[in-house]
C-alpha positions in Angstrom: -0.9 6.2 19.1 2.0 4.2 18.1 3.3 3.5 14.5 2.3 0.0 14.1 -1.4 1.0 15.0 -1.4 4.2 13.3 -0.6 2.0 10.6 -3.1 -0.8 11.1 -5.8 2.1 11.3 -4.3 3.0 7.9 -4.9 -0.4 6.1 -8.3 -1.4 8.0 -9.8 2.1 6.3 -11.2 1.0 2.7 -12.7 -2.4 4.4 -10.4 -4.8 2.4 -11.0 -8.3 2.5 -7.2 -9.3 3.3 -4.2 -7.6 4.8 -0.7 -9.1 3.9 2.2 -7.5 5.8 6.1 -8.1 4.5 8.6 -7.7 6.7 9.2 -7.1 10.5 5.7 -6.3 11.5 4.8 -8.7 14.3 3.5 -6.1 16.5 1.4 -4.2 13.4 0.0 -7.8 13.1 -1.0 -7.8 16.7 -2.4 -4.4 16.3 -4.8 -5.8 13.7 -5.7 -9.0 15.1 -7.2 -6.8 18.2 -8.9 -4.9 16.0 -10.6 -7.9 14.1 -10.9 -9.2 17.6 -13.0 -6.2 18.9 -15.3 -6.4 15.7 -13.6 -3.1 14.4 -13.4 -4.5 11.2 -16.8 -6.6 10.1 -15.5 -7.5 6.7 -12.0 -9.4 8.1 -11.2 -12.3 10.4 -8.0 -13.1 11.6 -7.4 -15.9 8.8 -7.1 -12.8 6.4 -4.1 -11.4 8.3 -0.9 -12.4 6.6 2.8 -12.2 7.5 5.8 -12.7 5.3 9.2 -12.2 6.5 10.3 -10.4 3.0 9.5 -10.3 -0.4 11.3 -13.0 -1.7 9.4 -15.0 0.6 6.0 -13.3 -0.4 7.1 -14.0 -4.2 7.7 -17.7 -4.0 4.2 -18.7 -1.7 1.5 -20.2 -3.1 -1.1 -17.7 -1.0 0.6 -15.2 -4.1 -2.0 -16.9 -6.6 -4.8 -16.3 -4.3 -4.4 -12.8 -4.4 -6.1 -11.5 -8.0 -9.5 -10.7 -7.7 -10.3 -9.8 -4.0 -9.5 -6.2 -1.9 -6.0 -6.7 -0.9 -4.3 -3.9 1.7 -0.4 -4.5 2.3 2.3 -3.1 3.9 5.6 -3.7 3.0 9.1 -2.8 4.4 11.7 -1.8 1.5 14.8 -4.4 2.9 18.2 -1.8 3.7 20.0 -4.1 1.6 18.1 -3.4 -1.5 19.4 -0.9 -4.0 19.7 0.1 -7.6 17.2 -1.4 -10.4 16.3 -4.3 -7.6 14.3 -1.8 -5.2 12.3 -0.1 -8.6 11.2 -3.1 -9.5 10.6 -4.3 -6.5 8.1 -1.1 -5.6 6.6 -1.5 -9.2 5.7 -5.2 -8.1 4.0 -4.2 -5.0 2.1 -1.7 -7.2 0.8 -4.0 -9.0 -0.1 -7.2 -6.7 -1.6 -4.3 -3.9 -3.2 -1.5 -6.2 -6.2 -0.8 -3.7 -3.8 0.2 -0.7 -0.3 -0.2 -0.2 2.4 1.1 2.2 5.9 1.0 2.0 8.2 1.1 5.3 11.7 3.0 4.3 14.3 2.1 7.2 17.2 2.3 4.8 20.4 4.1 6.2 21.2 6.8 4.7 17.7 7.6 3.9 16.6 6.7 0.1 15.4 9.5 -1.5 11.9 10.5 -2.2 11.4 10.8 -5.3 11.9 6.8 -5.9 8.5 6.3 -4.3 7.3 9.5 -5.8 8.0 8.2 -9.5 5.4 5.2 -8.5 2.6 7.5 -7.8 3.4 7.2 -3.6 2.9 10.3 -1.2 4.8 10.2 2.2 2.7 9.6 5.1 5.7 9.8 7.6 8.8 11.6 7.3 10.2 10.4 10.8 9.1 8.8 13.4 9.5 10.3 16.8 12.1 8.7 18.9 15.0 8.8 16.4 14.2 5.6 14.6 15.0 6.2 10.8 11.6 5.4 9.3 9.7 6.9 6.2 6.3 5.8 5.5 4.6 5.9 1.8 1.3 5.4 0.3 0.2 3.8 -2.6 -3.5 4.5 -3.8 -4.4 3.6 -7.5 -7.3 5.2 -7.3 -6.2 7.9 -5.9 -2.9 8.6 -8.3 -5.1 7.7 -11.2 -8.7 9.5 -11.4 -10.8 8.8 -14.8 -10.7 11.3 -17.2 -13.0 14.6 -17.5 -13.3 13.8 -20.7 -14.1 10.2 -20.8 -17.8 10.0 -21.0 -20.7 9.9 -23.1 -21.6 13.5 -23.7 -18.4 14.6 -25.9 -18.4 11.3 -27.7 -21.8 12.4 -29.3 -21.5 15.9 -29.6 -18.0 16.7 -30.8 -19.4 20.7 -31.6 -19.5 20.6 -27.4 -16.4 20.5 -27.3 -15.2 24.0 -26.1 -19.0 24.4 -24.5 -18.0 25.1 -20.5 -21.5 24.0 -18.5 
């Protein structure tokens, strides 16, 4: 399987209701539209399937206010050019406009290092593609990098002598 529809496999697998690519993904977007196409993917049509040639350009649309409120998956590529403070708050962005499921294409020469993504709760799905290409992938799950609390429930508010009490 290739990397484009490794990576449409990735974003199709929590059923989200729209997928919004940033960057050079033309063929990742063809890898999804068969996949909609063959009824792999009940809860999506094609008119769900967005492409935006950077982030910039993603920023400034008006489809950006439509986002709020409904299961958004995205995959964004991290521009080469982008370094310093500009790429953090760039990925802290994405974080927060794509918090079901998010990936982040690295193609930057030299490499960037890891623990940037790792800081924003990412894990690395790719370290390098096969064929010599220079591509990292990460993954962004909130729900994954932030579970709910042991402790945040009804039984300890109630009964603080249960405290230490192991059932």
């Amino acid at each position: 399987m290739d990397f484009s529809a490794t990576c449409a496999e990735q974003l199709l697998q929590h059923s989200p209701e729209r997928i919004v690519l940033i960057g050079p993904f033309q063929a990742m977007l063809d890898a999804l539209k068969t996949r909609v196409q063959n009824q792999q993917s009940a809860a999506l049509n094609e008119s769900e399937l967005w492409l935006f040639d950077s982030w910039q350009t993603f920023e400034s649309s008006p489809e950006r206010q439509k986002l709020p409120g409904t299961k958004v998956a995205a995959c964004f590529s991290l521009d080469a050019h982008i370094s310093g403070k500009q790429q953090d708050l760039i990925i802290g962005s994405a974080c927060r406009a794509f918090p079901l499921h998010l990936l982040v294409e690295d193609t930057a020469k030299p490499s960037r290092d890891n623990a940037l993504f790792f800081a924003h709760g990412f894990r690395q799905l790719v370290a390098d593609v096969p064929g010599g290409a220079n591509r990292k992938m990460f993954e962004f799950r909130l729900h994954d990098y932030k579970q709910s609390p042991d402790w945040l429930n009804a039984r300890f508010w109630a009964h603080p002598e249960r405290f230490n009490v192991v059932e």
